[in-house]
C-alpha positions, -999 to 999 in steps of 0.1 A, spaced: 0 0 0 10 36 -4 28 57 24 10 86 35 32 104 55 70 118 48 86 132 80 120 150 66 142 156 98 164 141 122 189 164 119 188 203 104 173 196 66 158 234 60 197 238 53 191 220 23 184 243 -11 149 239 -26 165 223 -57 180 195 -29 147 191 -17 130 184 -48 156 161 -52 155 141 -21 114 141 -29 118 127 -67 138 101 -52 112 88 -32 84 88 -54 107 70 -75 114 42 -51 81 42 -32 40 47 -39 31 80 -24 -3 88 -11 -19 116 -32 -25 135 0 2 125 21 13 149 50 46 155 40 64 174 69 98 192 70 114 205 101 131 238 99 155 259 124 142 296 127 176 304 113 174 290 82 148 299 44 137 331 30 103 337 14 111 325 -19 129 287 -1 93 284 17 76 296 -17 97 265 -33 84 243 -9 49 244 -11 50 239 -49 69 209 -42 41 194 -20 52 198 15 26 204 32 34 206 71 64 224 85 78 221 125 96 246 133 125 241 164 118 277 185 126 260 213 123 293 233 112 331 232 136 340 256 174 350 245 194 337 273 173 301 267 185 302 234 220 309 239 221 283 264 206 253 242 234 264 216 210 274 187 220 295 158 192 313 157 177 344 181 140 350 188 138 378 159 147 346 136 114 326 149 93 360 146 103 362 105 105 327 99 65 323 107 57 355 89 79 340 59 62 304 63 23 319 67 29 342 36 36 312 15 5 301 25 12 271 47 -20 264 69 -3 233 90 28 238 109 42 238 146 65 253 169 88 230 188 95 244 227 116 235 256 108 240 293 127 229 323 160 247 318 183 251 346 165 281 375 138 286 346 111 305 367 73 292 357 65 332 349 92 331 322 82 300 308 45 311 309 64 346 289 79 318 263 42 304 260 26 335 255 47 344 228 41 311 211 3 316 210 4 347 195 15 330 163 -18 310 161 5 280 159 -19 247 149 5 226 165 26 227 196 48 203 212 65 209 245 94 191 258 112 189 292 150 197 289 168 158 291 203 159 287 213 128 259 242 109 269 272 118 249 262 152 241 279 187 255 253 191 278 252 159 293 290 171 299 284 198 310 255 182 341 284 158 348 307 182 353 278 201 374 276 230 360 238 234 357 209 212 375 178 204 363 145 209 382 137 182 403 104 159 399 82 182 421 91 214 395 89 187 365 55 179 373 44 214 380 60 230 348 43 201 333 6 206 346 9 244 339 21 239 304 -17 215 297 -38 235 315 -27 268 298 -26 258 261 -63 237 269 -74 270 279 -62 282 248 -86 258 230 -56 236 223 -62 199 230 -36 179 244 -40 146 227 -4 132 237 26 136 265 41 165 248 17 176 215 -8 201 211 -30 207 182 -60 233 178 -81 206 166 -75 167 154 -71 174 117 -33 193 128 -24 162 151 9 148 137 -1 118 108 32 110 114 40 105 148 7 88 151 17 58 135 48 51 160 23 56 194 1 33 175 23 10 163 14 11 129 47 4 101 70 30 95 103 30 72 132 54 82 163 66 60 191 77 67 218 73 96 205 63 128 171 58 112 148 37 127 121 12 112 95 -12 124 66 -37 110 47 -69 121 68 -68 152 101 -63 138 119 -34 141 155 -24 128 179 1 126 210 20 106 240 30 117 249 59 134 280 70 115 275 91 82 303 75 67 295 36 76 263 46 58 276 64 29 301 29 27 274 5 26 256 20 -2 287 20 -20 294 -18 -12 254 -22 -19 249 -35 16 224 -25 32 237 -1 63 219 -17 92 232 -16 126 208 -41 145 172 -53 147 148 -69 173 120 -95 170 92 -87 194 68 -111 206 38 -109 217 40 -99 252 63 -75 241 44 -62 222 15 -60 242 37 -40 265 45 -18 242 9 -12 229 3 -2 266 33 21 267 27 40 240 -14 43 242 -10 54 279 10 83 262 -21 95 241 -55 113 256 -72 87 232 -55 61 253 -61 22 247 -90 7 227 -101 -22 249 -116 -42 222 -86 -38 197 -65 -44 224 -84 -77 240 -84 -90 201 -47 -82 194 -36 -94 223 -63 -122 235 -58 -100 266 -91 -84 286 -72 -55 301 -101 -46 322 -100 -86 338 -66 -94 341 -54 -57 354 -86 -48 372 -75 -41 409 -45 -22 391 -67 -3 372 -90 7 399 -64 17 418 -52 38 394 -88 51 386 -95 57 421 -63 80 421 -68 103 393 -45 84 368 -63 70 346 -99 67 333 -124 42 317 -151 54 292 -168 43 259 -144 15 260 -114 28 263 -93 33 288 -73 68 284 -48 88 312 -56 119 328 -36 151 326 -15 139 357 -16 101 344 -3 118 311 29 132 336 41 99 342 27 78 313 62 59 312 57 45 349 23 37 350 32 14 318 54 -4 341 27 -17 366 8 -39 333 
């Protein structure tokens, strides 16, 4: 069947000219059956693409753009290392409405070391302004390996401890709901269902995805697989006509049953009991049922038309109560 979603990121691709972009595209709809209305996404740093780059894109069929803001506040900015400053977010979203793009989203980051809730509330402000369709807010994690997971070693910063997670966490849901956004996963947004990510939907419902590229990850009928990190190892195999994989996993099924709770507990629409119990052979609601009372009872989770979905605060620590199926 045909793909109906291209996600073009995992790295900074809006350095790319719009003549490499249409390139990259023919190359896929040379290799692979496209979707006539496939969202087709590209993520873009506020630092990068004038009006006529945006202008190219559109005609070449991408449809959705994220944008990485990350923050409205200069010092934020500086801190996270990004090229770009908030006058750069400000003209990229004039630049990317003005070529008429209806469906795109800011990317921001909360948590940072002594961040104050009224400056992050400043940071969300800002964001709003711009009628965004789509947010998605992240807490600050430090990857291992990276400068500033060197940098917390070495302590010279400390991030906010689980009490201030949870609270930035709880402020961030209930002002953007009050914005009429609806919250329909961990750490996405959307003004209304038709600007929730296509994409992203298909990993928290474990539907088959292929990714290119180093590092890329891939997964169907419970196998997933993926390339290797290094550009050149990738650029090697290619050359050698071998195909640049790095490792893959066979899940079974209580794996993946695991994972199917994992990932819906992540989502406001949360787990379809009757999908689920024909998967999985599993009746959630029998063999969990003191678990999920439990969790009912304590304003975690709940159980309607069928489904059983987390609250906002069940939502703040999706990852754990997965660990108690």
């Amino acid at each position: 069947s045909a793909f109906d979603t291209i996600y073009i990121g995992g790295g900074t691709p809006s350095v790319l000219a719009s003549g490499q972009v249409a390139a990259l595209l023919a190359a896929v709809h040379r290799n692979f059956s496209i979707a006539a209305d496939a969202e087709i996404t590209l993520e873009v740093n506020p630092h990068d693409g004038d009006p006529d780059w945006f202008r190219d894109l559109r005609t070449l069929g991408i449809n959705r753009l994220h944008l990485g803001a990350q923050s409205f506040a200069p010092d934020d900015l500086i801190f996270l290392g990004r090229r770009h400053r908030v006058p750069d977010i400000y003209r990229t979203v004039e630049n990317i409405i003005k070529a008429g793009f209806t469906n795109f989203g800011l990317d921001l980051i909360y948590g940072l070391p002594g961040q104050e809730p009224a400056a992050w509330k400043k940071t969300l402000a800002a964001a709003l302004a711009l009628l965004p369709p789509h947010l998605s807010c992240y807490q600050l994690s430090a990857e291992t390996g990276t400068p500033l997971d060197g940098d917390l070693r070495r302590g010279l910063f400390n991030l906010p401890d689980e009490e201030t997670s949870l609270a930035f966490f709880l402020e961030t849901s209930s002002l953007l709901t009050t914005a009429n956004y609806r919250h329909y996963e961990v750490s996405n947004f959307a003004l209304y269902p038709e600007r929730f990510s296509q994409h992203n939907q298909k990993y928290w419902g474990h539907k088959p995805y292929l990714g290119l590229g180093p590092s890329a990850h891939s997964f169907r009928n419970g196998r997933r697989w993926w390339n290797c990190r290094s550009i050149i190892n990738y650029l090697t195999a290619w050359q050698e006509e071998k195909l640049p994989r790095d490792g893959e996993e066979i899940l079974g099924s209580d794996e993946l049953r695991l994972e199917a709770i994992f990932l819906g507990l992540r989502t406001a629409a949360g787990i379809d009991l009757s999908a689920f119990r024909e998967t999985f052979h599993n009746d959630l609601m029998i063999s969990h049922r003191r678990i999920i009372d439990a969790l009912i009872a304590n304003g975690f989770l709940q159980h309607a038309d069928n489904r059983l979905f987390p609250t906002v605060r069940g939502m703040a620590v999706a990852d754990r109560l997965a660990l108690l199926f």
